[in-house]
N, C-alpha and C positions, 0 to 999 in steps of 0.2 A: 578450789575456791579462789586464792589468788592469780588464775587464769579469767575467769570471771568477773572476775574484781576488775581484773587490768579489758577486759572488753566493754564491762561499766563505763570506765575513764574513757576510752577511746569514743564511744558511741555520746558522752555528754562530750568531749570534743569536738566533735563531730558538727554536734546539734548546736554548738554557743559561735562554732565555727559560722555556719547557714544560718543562724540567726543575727549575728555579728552582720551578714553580707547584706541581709535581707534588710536590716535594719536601716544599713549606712548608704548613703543618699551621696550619687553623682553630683559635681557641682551645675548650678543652671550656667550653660553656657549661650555669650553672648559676641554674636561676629557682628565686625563692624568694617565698610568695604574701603577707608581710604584714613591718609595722614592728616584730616584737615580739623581744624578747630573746633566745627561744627556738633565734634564727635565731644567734645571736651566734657560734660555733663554726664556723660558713662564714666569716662576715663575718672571723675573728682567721683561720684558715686562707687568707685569700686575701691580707688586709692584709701580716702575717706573712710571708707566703712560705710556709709549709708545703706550698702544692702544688709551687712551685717547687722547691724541695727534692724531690722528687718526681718531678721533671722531665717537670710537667705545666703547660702554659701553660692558665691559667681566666680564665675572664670571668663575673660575678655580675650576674646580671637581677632585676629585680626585675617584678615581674607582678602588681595588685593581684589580688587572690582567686584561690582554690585551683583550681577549675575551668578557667579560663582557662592557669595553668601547666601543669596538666594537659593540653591541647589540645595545647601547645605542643611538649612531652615526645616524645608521641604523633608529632605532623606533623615529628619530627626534629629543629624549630630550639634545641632545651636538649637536651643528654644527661643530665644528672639534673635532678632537682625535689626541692625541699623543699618540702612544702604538703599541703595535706589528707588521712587515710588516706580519706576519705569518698569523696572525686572518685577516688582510684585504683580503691577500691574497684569503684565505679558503669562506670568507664571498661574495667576488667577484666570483669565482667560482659556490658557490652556489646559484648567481643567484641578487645578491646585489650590486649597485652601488657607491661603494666604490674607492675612487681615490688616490695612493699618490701622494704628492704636493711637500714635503719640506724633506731635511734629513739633521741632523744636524752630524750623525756619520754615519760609514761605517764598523763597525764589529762589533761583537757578545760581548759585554763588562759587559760578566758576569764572576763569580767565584763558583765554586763546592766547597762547606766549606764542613767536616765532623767532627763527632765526633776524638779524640786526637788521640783514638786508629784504627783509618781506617785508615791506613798507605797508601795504594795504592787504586786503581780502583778495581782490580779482588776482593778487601777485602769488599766489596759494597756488593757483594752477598748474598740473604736474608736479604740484609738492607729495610730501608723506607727513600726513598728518597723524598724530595719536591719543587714542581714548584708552582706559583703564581695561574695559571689557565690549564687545561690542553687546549692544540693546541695553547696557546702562546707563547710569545718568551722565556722563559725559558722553556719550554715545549721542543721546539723544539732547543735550544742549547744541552738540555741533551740527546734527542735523538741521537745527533752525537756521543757522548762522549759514549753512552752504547752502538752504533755500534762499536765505536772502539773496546773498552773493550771487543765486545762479549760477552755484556748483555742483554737477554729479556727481558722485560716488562711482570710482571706477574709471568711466570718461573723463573727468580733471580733474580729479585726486585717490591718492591711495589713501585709506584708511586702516592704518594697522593699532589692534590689538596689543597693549604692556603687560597687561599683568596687575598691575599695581604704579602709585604715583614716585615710587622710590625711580622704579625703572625708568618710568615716563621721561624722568630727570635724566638716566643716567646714557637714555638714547638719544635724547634732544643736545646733551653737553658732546655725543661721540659723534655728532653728524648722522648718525640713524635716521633722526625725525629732523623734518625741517620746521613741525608747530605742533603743539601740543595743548590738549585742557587740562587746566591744572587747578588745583583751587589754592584759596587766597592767600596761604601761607606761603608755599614755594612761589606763588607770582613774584610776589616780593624779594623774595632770594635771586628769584630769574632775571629780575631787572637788576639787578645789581649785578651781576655777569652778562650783560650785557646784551639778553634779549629783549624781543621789543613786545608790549601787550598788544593786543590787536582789537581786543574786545570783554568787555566787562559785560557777563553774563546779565548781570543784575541791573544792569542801567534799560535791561529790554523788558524789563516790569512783566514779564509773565507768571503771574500765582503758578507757583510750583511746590510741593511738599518735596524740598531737596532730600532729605535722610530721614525717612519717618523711621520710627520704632514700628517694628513689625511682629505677629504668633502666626501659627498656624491658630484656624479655626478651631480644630477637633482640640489643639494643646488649652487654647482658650475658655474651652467649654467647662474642662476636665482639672482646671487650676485656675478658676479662676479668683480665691484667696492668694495666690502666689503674683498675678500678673497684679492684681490691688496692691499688695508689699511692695513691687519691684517700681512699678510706677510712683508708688509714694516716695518712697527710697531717692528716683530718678525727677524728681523735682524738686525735692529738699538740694538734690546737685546743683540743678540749676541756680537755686539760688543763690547757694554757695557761689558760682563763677559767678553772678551777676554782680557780686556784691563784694566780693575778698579775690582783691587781682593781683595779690601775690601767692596763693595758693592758685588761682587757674594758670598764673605766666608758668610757674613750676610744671606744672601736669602738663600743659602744653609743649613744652620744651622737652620734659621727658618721651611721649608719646609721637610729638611729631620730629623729636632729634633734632632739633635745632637750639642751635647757643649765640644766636643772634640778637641780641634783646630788641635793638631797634625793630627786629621783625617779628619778634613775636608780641613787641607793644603793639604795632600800628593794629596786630592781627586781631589781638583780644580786643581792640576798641573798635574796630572794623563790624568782629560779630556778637558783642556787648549790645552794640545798635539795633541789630537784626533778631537775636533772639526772644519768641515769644513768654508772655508772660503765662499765658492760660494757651497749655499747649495740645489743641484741639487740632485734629486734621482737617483742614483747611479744603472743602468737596470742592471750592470752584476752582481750587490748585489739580483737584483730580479730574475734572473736567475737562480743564485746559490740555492735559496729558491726552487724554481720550480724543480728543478734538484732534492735536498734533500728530500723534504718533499712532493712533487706534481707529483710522476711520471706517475701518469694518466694523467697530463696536458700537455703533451710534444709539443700538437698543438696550445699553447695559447702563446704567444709572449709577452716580458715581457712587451712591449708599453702598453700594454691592461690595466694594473694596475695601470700605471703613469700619470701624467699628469704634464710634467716641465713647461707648458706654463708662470706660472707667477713668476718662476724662471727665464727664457728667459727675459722677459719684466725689470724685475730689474736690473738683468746686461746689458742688453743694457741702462738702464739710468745711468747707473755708478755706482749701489750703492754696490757693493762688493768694486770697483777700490776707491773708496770712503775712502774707511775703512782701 
């Protein structure tokens, strides 16, 4: 009897065991591909609690370069990604169901730093220049900039590969790189050690979706209560940084490591300016990618790669007019 007894207990162990497991819920994870301000509206929505409020448990990855978050999206282990419209794009193409959803900017908000003595572009030639991931977004800003110039890739410059913009720094300060893109928080730093800017992405007004929030399609179908929270959550963010700039200089300084204030003032008013209010993804930013960087795709439409539907669904409840 008491043998019976005791495989009772074990077997409801068992079961509250498996059912404990079954019950309890991964956090949604979310990769984001660089240090820069842009991202700041994750970073106040996760700190904040905004998702929790939501009653969404999140976990915030960080992934240097935009390609690599993308892999990630892709093979399941992130359910969103904030990082390059370039890599979704390319990833979509080849055959991956990749959606963007959200944009919180609308052009290329990077900077071309180089050593003191590169004085111009043409001076670039036989330099070693560096982007985060090759075919992401700094990838493909510098791309534009060495069509201008009438620079090849290979023939008058090497392009190498970081990893991530901590590195970007830490090979541009070792003599590694002779230039690098970086975006607008370390510009700032960089000039103050003494490199020189060469080019202010954004002065070249090309609509670009810089870091859209990104699902897979099939994740989208299959949750899309979850992606409505998460979105609500990641706007109520927003507003928060637009509006309380000493709770974004903090999250900013934690997340991008810097104790500069002068530089992370200029930075929050830098993309205070920049950030949308009604954060629809912007097709003729997607256009312009397809145009530049896709001329094989001239039959694919930008709709293909967007999905504003739960940007639609938010502004009809008011919550831009809200804010």
């Amino acid at each position: 009897m008491k043998l019976v007894r005791a495989a009772q207990l074990c077997m409801l162990s068992i079961f509250l065991l498996l059912f404990w497991r079954a019950g309890s819920c991964a956090p949604i994870r979310i990769g984001y591909s660089a240090l820069g301000a842009v991202f700041t509206p994750l970073w106040v929505a996760q700190d904040e609690g905004y998702f929790k409020r939501e009653g969404l448990e999140t976990e915030t990855v960080y992934v240097g370069g935009g390609s690599v978050v993308i892999q990630a999206l892709i093979a399941g282990d992130l359910q969103f990604a904030l990082a390059g419209a370039t890599g979704a794009v390319r990833a979509t193409l080849n055959g991956a169901d990749v959606k963007l959803i959200a944009n919180t900017m609308t052009s290329m908000d990077f900077h071309l730093i180089s050593r003191p003595e590169i004085a111009s572009l043409g001076a670039l030639k036989g330099k070693k220049i560096g982007v985060t991931r090759l075919g992401g977004n700094t990838d493909f800003a510098l791309d534009i900039v060495l069509k201008k110039a009438g620079l090849t890739r290979g023939a008058d410059v090497n392009v190498l590969q970081t990893g991530g913009m901590p590195q970007m720094m830490g090979a541009l300060q070792a003599g590694g790189l002779d230039a690098g893109v970086i975006t607008a928080v370390l510009a700032l730093s960089a000039e103050k050690r003494g490199f020189r800017r060469l080019v202010d992405f954004a002065e070249l007004e090309i609509p670009y979706p810089l870091a859209p929030l990104m699902a897979r399609e099939s994740y989208i179908r299959s949750h899309r209560d979850i992606v409505r929270r998460f979105l609500r959550a990641y706007v109520e963010a927003l507003h928060r940084v637009l509006t309380d700039r000493e709770t974004a200089l903090r999250i900013l300084a934690k997340y991008t490591r810097t104790d500069d204030m002068d530089t992370l003032a200029s930075t929050y008013r830098h993309y205070r300016s920049r950030y949308l209010k009604k954060i629809y993804v912007d097709l003729e930013g997607v256009r312009n990618l397809l145009r530049f960087e896709f001329k094989d795709a001239g039959g694919h439409a930008a709709e293909r790669f967007v999905d504003n539907s739960f940007v639609v669904e938010l502004d009809r409840e008011g919550m831009f007019e809200k804010r």
